[in-house]
N, CA, C and O of each residue as an XYZ file, in Angstrom:
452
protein
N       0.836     -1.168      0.000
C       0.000      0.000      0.000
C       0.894      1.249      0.000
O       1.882      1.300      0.732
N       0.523      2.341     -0.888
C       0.866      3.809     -0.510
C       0.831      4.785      0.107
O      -0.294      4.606      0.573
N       1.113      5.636      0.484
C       0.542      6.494      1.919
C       1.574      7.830      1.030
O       2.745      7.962      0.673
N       0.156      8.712      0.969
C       0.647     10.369      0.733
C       0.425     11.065      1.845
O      -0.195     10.528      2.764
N       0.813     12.159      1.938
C       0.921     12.979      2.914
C       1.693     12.887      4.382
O       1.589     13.622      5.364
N       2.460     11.772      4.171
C       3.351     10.873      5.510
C       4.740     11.271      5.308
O       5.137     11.117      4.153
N       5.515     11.708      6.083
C       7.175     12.034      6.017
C       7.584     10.576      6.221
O       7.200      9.873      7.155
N       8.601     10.119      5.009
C       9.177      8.754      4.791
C       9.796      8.665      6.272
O      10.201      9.648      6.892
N       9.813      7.260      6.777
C       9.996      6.906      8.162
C      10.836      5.481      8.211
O      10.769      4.582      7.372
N      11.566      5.506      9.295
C      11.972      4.043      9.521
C      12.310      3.521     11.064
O      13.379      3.662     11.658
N      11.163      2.913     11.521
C      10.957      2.328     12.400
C      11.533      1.163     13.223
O      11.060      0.208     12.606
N      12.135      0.727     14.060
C      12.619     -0.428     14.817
C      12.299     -0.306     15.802
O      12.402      0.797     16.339
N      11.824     -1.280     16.397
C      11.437     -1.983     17.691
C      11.807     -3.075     18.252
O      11.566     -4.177     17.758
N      12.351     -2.925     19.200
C      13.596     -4.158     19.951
C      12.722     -4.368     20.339
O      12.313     -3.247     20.643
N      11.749     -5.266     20.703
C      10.970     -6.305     21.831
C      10.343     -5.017     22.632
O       9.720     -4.094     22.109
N      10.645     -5.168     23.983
C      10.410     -4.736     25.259
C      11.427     -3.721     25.437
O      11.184     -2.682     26.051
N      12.858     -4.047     24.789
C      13.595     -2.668     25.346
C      13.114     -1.003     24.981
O      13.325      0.038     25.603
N      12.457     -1.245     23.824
C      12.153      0.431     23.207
C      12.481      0.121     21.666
O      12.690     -0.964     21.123
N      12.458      1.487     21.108
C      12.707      1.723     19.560
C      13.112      2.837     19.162
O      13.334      3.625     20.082
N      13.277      3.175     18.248
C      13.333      3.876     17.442
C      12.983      4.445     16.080
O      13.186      3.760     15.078
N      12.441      5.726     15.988
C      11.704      6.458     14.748
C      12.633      7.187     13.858
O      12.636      8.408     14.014
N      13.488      6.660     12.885
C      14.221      7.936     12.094
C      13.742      8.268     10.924
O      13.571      7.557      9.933
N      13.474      9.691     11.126
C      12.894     10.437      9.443
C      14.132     11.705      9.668
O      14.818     12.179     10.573
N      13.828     11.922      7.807
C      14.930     12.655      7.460
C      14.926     14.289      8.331
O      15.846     15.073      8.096
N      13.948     14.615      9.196
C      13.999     15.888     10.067
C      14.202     15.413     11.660
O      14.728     16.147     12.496
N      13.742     14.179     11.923
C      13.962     14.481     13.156
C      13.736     12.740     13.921
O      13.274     11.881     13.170
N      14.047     12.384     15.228
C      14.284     10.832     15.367
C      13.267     11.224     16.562
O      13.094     12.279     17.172
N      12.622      9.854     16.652
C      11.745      9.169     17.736
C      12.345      8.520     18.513
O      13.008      7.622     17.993
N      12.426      8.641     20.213
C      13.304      7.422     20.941
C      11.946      7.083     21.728
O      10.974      7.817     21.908
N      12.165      5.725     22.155
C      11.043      5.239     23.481
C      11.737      4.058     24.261
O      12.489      3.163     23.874
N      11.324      4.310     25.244
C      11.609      2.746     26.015
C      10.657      2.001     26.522
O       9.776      2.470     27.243
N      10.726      0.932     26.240
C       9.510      0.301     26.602
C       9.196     -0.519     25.054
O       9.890     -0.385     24.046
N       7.617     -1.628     25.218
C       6.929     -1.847     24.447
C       5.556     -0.603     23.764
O       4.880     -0.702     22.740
N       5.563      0.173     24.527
C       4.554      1.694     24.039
C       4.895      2.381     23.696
O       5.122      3.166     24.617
N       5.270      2.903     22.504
C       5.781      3.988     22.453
C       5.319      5.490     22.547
O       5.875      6.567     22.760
N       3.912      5.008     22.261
C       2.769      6.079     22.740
C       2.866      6.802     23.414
O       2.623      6.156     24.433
N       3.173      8.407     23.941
C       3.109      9.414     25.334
C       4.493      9.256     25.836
O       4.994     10.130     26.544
N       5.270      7.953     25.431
C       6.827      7.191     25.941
C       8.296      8.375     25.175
O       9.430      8.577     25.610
N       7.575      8.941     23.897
C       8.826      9.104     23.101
C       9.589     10.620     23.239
O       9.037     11.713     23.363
N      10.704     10.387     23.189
C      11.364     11.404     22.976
C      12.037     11.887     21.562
O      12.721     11.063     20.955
N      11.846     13.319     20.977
C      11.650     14.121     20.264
C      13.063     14.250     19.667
O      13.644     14.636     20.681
N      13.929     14.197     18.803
C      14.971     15.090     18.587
C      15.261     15.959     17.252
O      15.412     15.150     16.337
N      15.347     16.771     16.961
C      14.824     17.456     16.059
C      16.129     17.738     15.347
O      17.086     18.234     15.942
N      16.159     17.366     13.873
C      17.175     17.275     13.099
C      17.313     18.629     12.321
O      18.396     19.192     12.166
N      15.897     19.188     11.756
C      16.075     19.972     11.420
C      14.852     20.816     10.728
O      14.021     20.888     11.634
N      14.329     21.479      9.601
C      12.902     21.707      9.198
C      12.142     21.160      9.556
O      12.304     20.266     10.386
N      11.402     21.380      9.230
C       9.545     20.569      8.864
C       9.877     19.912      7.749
O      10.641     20.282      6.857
N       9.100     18.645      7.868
C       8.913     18.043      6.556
C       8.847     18.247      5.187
O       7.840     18.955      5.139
N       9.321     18.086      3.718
C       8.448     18.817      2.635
C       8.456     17.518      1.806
O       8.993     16.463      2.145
N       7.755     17.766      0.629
C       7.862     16.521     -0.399
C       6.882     15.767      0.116
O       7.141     14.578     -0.071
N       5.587     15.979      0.841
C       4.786     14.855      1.337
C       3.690     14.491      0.447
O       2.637     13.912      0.712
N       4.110     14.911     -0.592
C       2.505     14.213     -1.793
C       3.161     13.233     -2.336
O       2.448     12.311     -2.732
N       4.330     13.116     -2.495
C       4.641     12.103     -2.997
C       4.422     10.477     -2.252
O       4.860     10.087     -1.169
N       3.798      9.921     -3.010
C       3.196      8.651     -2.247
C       4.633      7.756     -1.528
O       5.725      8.226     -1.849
N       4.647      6.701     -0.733
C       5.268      6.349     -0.592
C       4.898      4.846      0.210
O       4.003      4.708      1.044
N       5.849      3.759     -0.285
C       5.367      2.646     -0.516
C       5.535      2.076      2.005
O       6.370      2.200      2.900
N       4.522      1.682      1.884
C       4.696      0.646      3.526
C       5.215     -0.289      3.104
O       5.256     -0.551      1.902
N       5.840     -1.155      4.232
C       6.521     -1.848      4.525
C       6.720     -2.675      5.661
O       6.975     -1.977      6.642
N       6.702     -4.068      5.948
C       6.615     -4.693      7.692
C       7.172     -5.045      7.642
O       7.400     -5.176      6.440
N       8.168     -5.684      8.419
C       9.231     -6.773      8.725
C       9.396     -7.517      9.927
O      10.368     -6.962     10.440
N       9.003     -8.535     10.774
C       9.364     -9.296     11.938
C      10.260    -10.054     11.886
O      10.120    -10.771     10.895
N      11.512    -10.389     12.681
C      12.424    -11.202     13.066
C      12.583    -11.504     14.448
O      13.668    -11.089     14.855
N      11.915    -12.063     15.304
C      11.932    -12.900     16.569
C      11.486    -11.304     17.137
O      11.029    -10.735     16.146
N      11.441    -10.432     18.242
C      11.223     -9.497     18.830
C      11.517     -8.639     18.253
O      11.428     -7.618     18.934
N      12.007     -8.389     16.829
C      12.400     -6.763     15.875
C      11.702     -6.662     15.276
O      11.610     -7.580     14.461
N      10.767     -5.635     15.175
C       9.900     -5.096     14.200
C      10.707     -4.283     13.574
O      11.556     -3.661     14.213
N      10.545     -4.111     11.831
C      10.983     -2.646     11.299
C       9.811     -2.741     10.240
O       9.157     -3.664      9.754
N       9.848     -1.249     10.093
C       8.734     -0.790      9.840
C       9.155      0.530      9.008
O       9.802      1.468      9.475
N       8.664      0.425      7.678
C       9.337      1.678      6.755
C       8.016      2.471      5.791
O       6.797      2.295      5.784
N       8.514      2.980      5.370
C       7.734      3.998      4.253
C       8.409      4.999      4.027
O       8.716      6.084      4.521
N       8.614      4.188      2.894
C       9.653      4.604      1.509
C      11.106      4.085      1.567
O      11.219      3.208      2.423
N      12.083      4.326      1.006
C      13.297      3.788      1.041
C      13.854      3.758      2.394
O      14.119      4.905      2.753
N      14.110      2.948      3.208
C      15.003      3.182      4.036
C      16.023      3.568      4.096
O      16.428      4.371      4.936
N      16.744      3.001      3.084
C      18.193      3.240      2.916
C      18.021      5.068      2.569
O      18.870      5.572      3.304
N      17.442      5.998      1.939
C      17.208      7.319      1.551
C      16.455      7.476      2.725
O      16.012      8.611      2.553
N      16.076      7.144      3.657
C      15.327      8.069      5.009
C      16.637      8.173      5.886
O      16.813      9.198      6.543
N      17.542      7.173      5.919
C      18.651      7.004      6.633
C      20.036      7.853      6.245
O      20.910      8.198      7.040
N      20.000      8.085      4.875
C      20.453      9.024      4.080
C      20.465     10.553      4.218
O      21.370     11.362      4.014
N      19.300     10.702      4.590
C      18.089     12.209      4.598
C      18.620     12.466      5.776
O      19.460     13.358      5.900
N      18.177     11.673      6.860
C      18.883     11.922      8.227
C      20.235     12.687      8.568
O      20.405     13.752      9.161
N      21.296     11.648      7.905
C      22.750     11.871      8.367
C      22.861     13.554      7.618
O      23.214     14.545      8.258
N      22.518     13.559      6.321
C      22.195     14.781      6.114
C      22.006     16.288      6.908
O      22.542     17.389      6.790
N      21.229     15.868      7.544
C      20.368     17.046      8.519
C      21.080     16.974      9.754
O      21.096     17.909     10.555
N      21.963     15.348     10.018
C      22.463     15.580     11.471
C      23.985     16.355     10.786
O      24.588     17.216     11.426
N      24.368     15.954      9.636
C      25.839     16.589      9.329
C      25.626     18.457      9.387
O      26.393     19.197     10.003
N      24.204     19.004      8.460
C      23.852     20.086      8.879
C      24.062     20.831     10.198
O      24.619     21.908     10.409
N      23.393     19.863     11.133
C      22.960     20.855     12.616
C      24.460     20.923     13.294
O      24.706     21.943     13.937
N      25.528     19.864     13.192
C      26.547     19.550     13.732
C      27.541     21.004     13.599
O      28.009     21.796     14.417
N      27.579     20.839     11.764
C      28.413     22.172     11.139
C      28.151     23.882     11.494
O      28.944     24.818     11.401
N      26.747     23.861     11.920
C      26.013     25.031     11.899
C      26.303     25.272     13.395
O      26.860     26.307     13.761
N      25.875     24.189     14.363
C      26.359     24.607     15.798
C      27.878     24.676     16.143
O      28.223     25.423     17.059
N      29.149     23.676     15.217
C      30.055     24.089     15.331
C      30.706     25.540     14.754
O      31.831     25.880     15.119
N      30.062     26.208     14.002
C      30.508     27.427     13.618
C      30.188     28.309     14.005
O      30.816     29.340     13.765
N      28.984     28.312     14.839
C      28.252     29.054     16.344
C      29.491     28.570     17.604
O      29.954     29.342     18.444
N      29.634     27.977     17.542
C      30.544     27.773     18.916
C      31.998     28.721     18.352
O      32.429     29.635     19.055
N      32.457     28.467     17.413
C      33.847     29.084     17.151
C      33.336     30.680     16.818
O      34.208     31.508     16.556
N      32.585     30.894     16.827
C      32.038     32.224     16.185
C      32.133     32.933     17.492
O      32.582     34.079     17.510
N      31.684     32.250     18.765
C      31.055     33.031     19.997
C      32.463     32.737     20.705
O      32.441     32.815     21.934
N      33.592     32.434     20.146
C      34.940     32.318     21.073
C      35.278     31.354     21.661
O      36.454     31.339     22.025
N      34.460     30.236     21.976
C      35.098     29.735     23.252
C      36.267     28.870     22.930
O      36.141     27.645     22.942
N      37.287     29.388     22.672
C      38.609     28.151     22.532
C      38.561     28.522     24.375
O      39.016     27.655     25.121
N      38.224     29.298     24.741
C      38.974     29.272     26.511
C      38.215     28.134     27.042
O      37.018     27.896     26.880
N      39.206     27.382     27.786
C      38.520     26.045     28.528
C      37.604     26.586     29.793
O      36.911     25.861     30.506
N      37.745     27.986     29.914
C      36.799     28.132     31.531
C      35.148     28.615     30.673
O      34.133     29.071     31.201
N      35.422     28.287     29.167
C      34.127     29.457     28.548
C      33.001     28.135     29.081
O      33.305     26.995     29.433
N      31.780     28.699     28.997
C      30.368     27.608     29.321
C      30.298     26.763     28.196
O      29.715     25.683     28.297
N      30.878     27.158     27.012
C      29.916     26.346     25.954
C      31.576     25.615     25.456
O      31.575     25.135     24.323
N      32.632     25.547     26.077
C      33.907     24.817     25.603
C      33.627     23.609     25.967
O      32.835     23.700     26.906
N      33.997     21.806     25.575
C      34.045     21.139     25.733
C      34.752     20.320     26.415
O      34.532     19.148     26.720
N      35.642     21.021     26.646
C      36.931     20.566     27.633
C      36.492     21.122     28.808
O      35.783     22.119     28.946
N      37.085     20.221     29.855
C      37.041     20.678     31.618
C      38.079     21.509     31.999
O      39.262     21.179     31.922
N      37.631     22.708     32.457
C      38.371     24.106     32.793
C      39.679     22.627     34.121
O      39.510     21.606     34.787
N      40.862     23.621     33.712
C      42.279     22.952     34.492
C      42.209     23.111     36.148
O      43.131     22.690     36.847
C-alpha cells in the first residue's frame, strides 16, 4: 500500500527494550513496548516537505524486531545523516564564532584545568 501525505519513516522496535523512529527531520526514541506518550523528540532539522509524494509501507518481523518503513530506508537514513551533518556544522561554527577556545568558557568542551 501507498501512503501520501506521511514524512518517509523508519521504524525499529527491539521487543520490550524500546525503539526507534528515524525520518529525514527528526528521530523518535522510546523505552519500553509503548511507544505512545513514551517518546522522545529530537529534532534534526525543518519541517517536513515533499509529502505528496506517495510512498510505498513496509513490515518486517524477526523474533522481537519489528521494522517498519515507508519509503526507502536506505534514503530516510540518508536524509537523516544529512540534517544531522547540517545541525553539527552550523552549531560548530556558532561555537567558534562566539569564542570559546577558553577552557573556563560555558559552551567549551573541555574541563576548565
Amino acid at each position: 500500500m501507498r501512503r501520501r501525505g506521511v514524512e518517509r519513516s523508519l521504524e525499529i522496535q527491539l521487543g520490550r527494550l524500546g525503539g526507534i523512529d528515524v525520518r529525514p527531520t527528526r528521530l523518535f526514541l522510546w523505552g519500553g513496548e509503548e511507544r505512545k506518550g513514551r517518546e522522545r523528540i529530537v529534532s534534526l532539522g525543518t519541517p517536513p516537505r515533499s509529502l505528496l509524494i506517495p510512498r510505498r509501507e513496509r513490515e518486517v518481523q524477526a523474533g522481537a524486531v519489528q521494522v517498519r518503513s515507508l519509503g526507502n530506508p536506505l534514503m530516510t537514513i540518508a536524509l537523516a545523516g544529512v540534517h544531522v551533518a547540517r545541525k553539527l556544522a552550523r552549531e560548530r561554527s556558532e561555537v567558534s564564532e562566539s569564542g570559546s577556545a577558553d577552557p573556563g568558557s560555558e559552551r567549551s568542551l573541555r574541563p576548565p584545568d
